[in-house]
Each structure stands twice: as C-alpha cells, then as structure tokens.
N, C-alpha and C positions, 0 to 999 in steps of 0.2 A: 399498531406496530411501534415497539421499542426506533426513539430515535440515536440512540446510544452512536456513537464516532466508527464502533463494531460493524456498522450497515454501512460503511457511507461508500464502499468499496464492490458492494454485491453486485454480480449481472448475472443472466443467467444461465452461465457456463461456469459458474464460478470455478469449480475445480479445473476446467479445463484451461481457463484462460492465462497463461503464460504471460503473456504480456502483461497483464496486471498483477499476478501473484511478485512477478519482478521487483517492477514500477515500484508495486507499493510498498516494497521493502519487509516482507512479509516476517511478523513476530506476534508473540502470543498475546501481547499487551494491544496488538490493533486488529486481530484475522477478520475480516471481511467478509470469510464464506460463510455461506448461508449453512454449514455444518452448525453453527452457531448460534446462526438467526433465526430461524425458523423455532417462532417460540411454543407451538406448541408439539412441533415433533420430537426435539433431545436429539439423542444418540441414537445411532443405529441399534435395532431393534432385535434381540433376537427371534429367530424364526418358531422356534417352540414355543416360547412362551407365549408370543403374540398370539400366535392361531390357537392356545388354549385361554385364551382371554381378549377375545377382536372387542373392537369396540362397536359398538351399537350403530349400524347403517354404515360401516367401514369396512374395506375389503383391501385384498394384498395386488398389488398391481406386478412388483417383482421380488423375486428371493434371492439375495447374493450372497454366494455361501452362505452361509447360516444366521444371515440376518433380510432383512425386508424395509421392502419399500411398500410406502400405504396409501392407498389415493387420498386419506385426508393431507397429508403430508405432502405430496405433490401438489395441492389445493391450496395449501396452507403458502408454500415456495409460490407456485403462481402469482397469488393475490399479492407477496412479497414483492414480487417483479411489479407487477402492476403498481403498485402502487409508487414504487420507485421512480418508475417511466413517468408515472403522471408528476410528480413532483417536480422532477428535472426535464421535461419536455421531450425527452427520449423516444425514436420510435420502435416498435416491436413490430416482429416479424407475426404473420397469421396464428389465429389462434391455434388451427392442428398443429404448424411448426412450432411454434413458443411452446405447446403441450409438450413434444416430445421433443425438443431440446433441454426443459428442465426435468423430464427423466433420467433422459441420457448424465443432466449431471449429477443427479441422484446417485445414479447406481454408482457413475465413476466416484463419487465420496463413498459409500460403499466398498467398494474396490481397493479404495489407497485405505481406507480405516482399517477395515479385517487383514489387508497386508501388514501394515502397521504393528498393529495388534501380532501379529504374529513372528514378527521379528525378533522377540524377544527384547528391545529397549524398553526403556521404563523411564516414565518421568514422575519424579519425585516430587512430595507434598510443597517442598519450601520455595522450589522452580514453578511450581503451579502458582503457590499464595503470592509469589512474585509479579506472575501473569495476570491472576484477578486483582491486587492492587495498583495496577498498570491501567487495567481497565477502567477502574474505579476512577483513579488520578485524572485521565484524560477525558473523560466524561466531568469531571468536577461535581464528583459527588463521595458520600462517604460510602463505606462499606454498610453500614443501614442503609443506607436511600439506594444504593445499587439494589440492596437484596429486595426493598420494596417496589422498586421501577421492573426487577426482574418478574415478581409477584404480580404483578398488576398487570403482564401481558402471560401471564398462565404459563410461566417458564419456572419450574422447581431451582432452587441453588445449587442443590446437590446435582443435576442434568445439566444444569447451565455448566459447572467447574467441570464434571464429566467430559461434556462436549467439549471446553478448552484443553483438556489434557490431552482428547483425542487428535487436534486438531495441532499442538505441539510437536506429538510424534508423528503425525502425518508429514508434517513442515522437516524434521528431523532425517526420516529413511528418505523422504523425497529428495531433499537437497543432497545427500550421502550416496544415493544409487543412483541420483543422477549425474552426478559430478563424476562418477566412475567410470561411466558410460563416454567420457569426453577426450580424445586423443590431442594431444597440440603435439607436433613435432618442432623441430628447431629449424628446418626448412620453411615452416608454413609462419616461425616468427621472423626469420630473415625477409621474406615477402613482404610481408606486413609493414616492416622497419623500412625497409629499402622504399614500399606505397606511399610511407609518411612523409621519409625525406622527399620525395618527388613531390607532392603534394603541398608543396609548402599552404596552399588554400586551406586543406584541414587543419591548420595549427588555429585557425581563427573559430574562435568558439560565441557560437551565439544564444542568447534565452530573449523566446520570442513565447507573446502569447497570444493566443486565437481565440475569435468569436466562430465555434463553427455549426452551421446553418446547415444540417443532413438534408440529401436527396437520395428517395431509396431506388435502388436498380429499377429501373423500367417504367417509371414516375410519367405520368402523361405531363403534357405540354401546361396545363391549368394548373396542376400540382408545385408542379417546378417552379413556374410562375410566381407561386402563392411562397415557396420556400425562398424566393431573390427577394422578392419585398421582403421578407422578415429578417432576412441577412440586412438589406439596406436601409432598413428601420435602425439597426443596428450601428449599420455605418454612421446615418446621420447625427443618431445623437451623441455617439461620441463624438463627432465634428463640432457638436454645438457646444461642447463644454462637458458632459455627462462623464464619468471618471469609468475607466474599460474595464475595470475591475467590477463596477455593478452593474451594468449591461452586459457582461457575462457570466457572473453568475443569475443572471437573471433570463436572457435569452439561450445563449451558449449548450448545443450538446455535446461537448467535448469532455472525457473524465478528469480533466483537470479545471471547469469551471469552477469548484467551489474553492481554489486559489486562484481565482480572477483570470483562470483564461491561462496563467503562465505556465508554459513547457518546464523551464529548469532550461540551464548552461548547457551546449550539447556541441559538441564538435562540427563543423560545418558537412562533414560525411558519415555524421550521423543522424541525421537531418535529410524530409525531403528537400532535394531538385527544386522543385518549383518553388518551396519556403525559400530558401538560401536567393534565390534570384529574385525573389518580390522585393527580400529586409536587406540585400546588399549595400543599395546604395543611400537607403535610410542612416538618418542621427539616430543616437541614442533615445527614446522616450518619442521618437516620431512612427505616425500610424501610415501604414501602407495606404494610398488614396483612392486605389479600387479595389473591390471584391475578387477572392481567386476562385475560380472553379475547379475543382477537381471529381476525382471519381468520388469523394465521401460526400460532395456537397459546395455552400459555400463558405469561402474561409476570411474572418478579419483578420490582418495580421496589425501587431506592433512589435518593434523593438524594443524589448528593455533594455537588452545589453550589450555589447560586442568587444569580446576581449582576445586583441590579437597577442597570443604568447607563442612561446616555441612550440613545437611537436612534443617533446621530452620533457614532459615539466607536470607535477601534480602544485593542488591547492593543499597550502599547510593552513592549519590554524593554533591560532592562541587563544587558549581560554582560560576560565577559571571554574572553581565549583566549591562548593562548600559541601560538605556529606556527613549526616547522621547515619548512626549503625542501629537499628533498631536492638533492642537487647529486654531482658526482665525488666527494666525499668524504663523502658522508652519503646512501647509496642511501635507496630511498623507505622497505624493508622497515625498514632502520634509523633512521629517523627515528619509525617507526611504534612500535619496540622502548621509544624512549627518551620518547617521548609516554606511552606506558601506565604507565613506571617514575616519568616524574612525578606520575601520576596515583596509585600506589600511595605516593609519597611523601607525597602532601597527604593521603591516605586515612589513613597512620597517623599526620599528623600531627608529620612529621620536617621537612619544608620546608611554606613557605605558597606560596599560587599567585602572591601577589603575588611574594616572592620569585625565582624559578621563573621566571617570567616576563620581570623584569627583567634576569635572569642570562643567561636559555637566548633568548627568544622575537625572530625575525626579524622584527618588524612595529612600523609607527612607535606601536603600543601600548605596547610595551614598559617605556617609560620612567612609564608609567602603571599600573604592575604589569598591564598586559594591557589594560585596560580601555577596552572600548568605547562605552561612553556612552550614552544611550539610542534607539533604534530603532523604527520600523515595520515592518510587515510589508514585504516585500518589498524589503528594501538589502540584505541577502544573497544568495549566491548559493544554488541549492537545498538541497545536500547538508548545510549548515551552519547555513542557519533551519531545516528539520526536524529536523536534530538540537538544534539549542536550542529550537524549543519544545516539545519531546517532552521537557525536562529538567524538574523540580520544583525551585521557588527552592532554590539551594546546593548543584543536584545538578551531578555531575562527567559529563562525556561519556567513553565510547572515542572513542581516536586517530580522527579524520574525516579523508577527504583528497580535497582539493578541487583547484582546478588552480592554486590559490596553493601547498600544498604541506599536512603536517601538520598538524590543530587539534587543541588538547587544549579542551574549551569548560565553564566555568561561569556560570550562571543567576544572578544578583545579584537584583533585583531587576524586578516587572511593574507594570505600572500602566495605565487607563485614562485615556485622552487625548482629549477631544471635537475633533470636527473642524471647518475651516473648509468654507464655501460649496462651495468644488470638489472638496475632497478629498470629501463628504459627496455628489458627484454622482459621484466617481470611484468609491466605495466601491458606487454606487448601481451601477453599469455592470458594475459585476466581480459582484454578487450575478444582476442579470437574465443574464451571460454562463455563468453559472454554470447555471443554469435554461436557459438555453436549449444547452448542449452536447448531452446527451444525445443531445434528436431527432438536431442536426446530426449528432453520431457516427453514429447508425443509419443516417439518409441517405446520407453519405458512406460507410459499410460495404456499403450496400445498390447503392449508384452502384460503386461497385469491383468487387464481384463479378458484377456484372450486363456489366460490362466486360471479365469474365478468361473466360480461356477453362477449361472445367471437364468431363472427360469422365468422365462414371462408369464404372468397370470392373465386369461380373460376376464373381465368382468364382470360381475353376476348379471345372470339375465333378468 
C-alpha cells in the first residue's frame, strides 16, 4: 500500500463520512477517499466493457448505472481498511459488517461519480496538473518518483489523474447541490445572535488535545478492563515526562492522532460538555489528572490553549509569500524545485524572506518583501488559506501551487478582530450552514442513490 499523505484520511465510509470530508478540508491536492486509493481498482468501471473482458477468478458483485463494482475491488478496499486499522490501532466492526459497510461505500462513490459525470461540469487539464502537482508537493517527491511509487503499487498514471479528476468534480456538484439544499432565514440568525450574546461562556474558545482509548458497545467487563489500563499506560507516562504528542500518536485512536492528539481552537459550544468541564479549570499546557469515560471510550485530556475573546470577533492574519508563475521557461516542476531551495535558504539562515522575495517573487508584494498585510478568513483562495493557517507564527510552508502559480508562505503575525453588525450576521450564516450540512449531505446522498439504478450480483456458485 502506497503511503502517499492521499491515505492518511481513508475509513471505511469514506464517501459517506461527513464529518471528515469537512474536517479535512477536502481538496484535490489531499482527497483521502479511497476513490483514489484503491491501487489496483482506478475508476469506476464500465459495465460493458468489464463483463466483456472480466478478469480471471473475478466476478461483478454490483452494477450502478452503467458502471460496477468487483469483488477484487472490494478485497482490494478491505485489505485497505485493514491494513489502516492495524497501523493506527483502530478497532473494526465484524467481518460480515465491515464487508458490507465497504460496499455500501463502493456503490455510494459509484453514485456521486456517474452523477458527477453527468452534470455536465468539466474539470480542465491545467486545474488537474494543479491537483497532481499538489500531490506530488506534499508527499515530497517529484513528478518522476510520484509516477514510480504510483507504479510500484500497480496504479497506472493515466487511472490515478483519472480518479483525481473524478474525484474533483465529485467534491465540486457535492458542495454546489448541497449548499442549495440549505435554508438560513434571518429569524434562525437572530436566535443564534441573541444564544451568543447570552452565552457569554461561548466566546471562550479552547484547543484541547486527546489520548482516546475506544470501548466498543457491549464490551465485556475483562475488555474494558484491558482498554483502562491502556488509557492509564497512557496517563502515566505522560505524567512521567514523556511529551503527549508521542504517546498519542502512538497509542491514541482519535483521527487527529497524527497531530499529536490536538482538536484545533473550537468555541466552548462547540465542543463536548464533559471536555469543556474536565479543561475548565486547567492552565495553559496542564493535563487533566484523571481519565474521562465516555460513550466512545477513554479520553486523556490537555489544554493547549484557552482564548477568551468576544462572541463577534474572527482571527486575521499577516503573512507573507513569495510566488513564481510557472511559464515556457520556468515549468511548474521547476519553480517548485526553486521554492523549496528558498525555503532551505531562510532555514539556514543565508538569505531572508524579505530579501528572497524582493529579488525572486512575481506578485505586486514584492516590493514589500512579500508581504501581505492583514486578512480574514476567506480572501484566499483554498489551497493557500489552509496551508497558512495550518502554519505556527514564523513557521515556513512547502512550495503550494495554486492557479496563480508557486507559493512559498510565512505566518507573520494573528490577531483577533471584533466584527461589524453584518459581518457578525455573516459569520452567524456560515456557523448555522455549517450545522445544517450534514442532514442536507445525507438527504442529498440518500435522493442520489434512491435515483441510480443498482443491481446486486450473487456470487458465482
């Protein structure tokens, strides 16, 4: 199995899970699902072709619309899961359930593709080469060694860009039909407004991060048992000095272990109950001194953060960037070469980014040693606000490449900024749209499939 940055988000609902298509901020430079991954299935298949060319001991398990699902393929997506679980100590539901849970998310990618597909959008050759040198970037590799690591797990180049194009315009009608699906009226943002201001507790936003130690439903008395110790294996040695960040990616089955456990800033009523009352009365950098139980299991907590601001108020930031424009004389791979070498030059400390910037960067920043001045959420284009807020003030980005062309990006400084009347109605719209996605995902998944045509296959006898 490819360990490409592309896997590091798979489970196995992948289509279905909302929650993490969210979370992860889903773009073609990181897609996660296993439309993807699954190196030797590709793209959905069509249905004629296949059954005039099966493969040898392989049989059609479903047909949706006019493409299929193939029990190698489902075998293939299993071992995928499995393999994943074992790595990260995840546990999985019984073999017939996990069977036909990764059908079920088969067909649904199935279902949102040939929808897709049929919409009539189109994503273009230079928004793709965008996408796979995104890929490339973030793996830290070149466009040769990509297309060899691709090779080496029996994934074709031409199938693998395939599957990202597919998987683009999946991302594309999904967010566009279901964000249509969404009502806010001006009564349900007065509510909201009016919750806040009463709430003065919600202004207090905390990032707290977990060691969590699962118990599955109906877990006998010995199980349990066996799961508290491993939680309190956990506890101790972080007590003893051991840094919570490698004791959870190390024990931790929570999706945010391989960032050491930490959630992200979240509003205190955004956040469970029982978190917010363990880290209340916690300092900064202090670890809760017992185990929480909950229904998922057990939970370590620590506080990283706790920033009491207003209700009314976003995070601006200051940055900087430098940016090459790939052109006839500067291919993209090379611009990406000369981004990363600037980036080891201000690392040791031989050139400054101001500098750097001035000399090398195509943008009317330039003459400002890069600098961008301060921001809100959303002036950027995606690729390039999630990699700046993902930085820590002074931290340095890999080469990003956007459709302006290469960034190299530094973090200056953040700050909270209270907002005016509308922006503080605007901010109110995006929170309730935010809460009200999900159902619409469902609906909209559940109205698709209900629409596609889906023939189950038995098995050969």
């Amino acid at each position: 199995m490819t360990d490409f940055k592309l896997e590091a988000l798979t489970t196995v609902r992948t289509a279905r899970s909302l929650s993490l298509w969210r979370k992860a901020g889903v773009r073609a430079t990181a897609f996660a699902t296993a439309l993807l991954l699954a190196s030797g299935s590709g793209a959905a298949q069509p249905a004629k072709s296949a059954r005039s060319a099966p493969r040898p001991g392989d049989y059609i398990l479903a047909i949706v619309n006019q493409e299929l699902v193939t029990a190698s393929e489902l075998e293939q997506r299993l071992a995928h899961v499995r393999d994943s679980a074992a790595r990260s100590g995840a546990r999985l539901p019984p073999p017939e359930e996990l069977r036909q849970q990764v059908l079920d998310a088969l067909i649904d990618e199935r279902v949102q593709v040939t929808h897709a597909r049929e919409s009539g959008q189109r994503v273009d050759d230079s928004e793709l080469d965008r996408a796979v040198a995104n890929v490339a970037v973030q793996n830290q590799v070149t466009m040769a060694q990509l297309r060899q690591r691709l090779a080496a797990d029996g994934l074709d180049y031409g199938r693998f860009r395939n599957n990202l194009r597919d998987q683009i315009l999946v991302e594309r009608i999904r967010e566009r039909e279901v964000q249509s699906r969404i009502r806010i009226t001006d009564a349900e943002i007065d509510t909201l407004l009016d919750k806040q201001r009463a709430q003065t507790g919600a202004a207090t936003q905390y990032n707290i991060a977990q060691i969590l130690v699962t118990v599955p439903d109906g877990a006998t008395a010995t199980h349990e048992a066996d799961r508290r110790a491993r939680a309190e294996s956990a506890l101790a040695r972080v007590k003893a000095g051991e840094a919570f960040e490698t004791v959870a990616r190390e024990l931790s089955e929570d999706a945010n272990k391989a960032n050491g456990g930490v959630i992200g800033l979240r509003p205190a009523d955004r956040l469970p109950d029982v978190f917010v009352e363990q880290v209340r009365s916690l300092k900064t950098g202090e670890l809760a001194p017992v185990l929480l139980r909950t229904g998922a299991g057990f939970h370590l907590l620590k506080l990283v953060e706790r920033r009491e601001a207003g209700a009314f108020s976003v995070t601006q930031t200051r940055a900087r960037h430098i940016l090459l424009r790939p052109s006839p004389q500067l291919t993209q791979e090379a611009a990406i070469r000369r981004v990363a070498e600037f980036k080891r030059e201000i690392q040791a400390g031989s050139k400054s980014f101001e500098q750097l910037a001035r000399d090398n960067s195509e943008d009317g920043s330039a003459a400002q040693g890069g600098d961008l001045g301060w921001v809100s959420p959303g002036n950027f284009v995606p690729e390039f606000e999630e990699t700046m807020n993902s930085l820590a003030i002074g931290g340095l980005s890999n080469p990003v490449v956007s459709r302006f062309g290469v960034h190299l990006i530094q973090v200056v400084e953040r700050r909270q900024t209270a907002l005016d009347e509308k922006q503080q109605r605007e901010q109110a719209r995006n929170v309730l749209r935010e809460q009200k996605f999900e159902e619409a995902y469902t609906e909209w998944l559940r109205d698709l499939r209900a629409r596609a045509y889906v023939e189950m296959r038995e098995p050969p006898a």
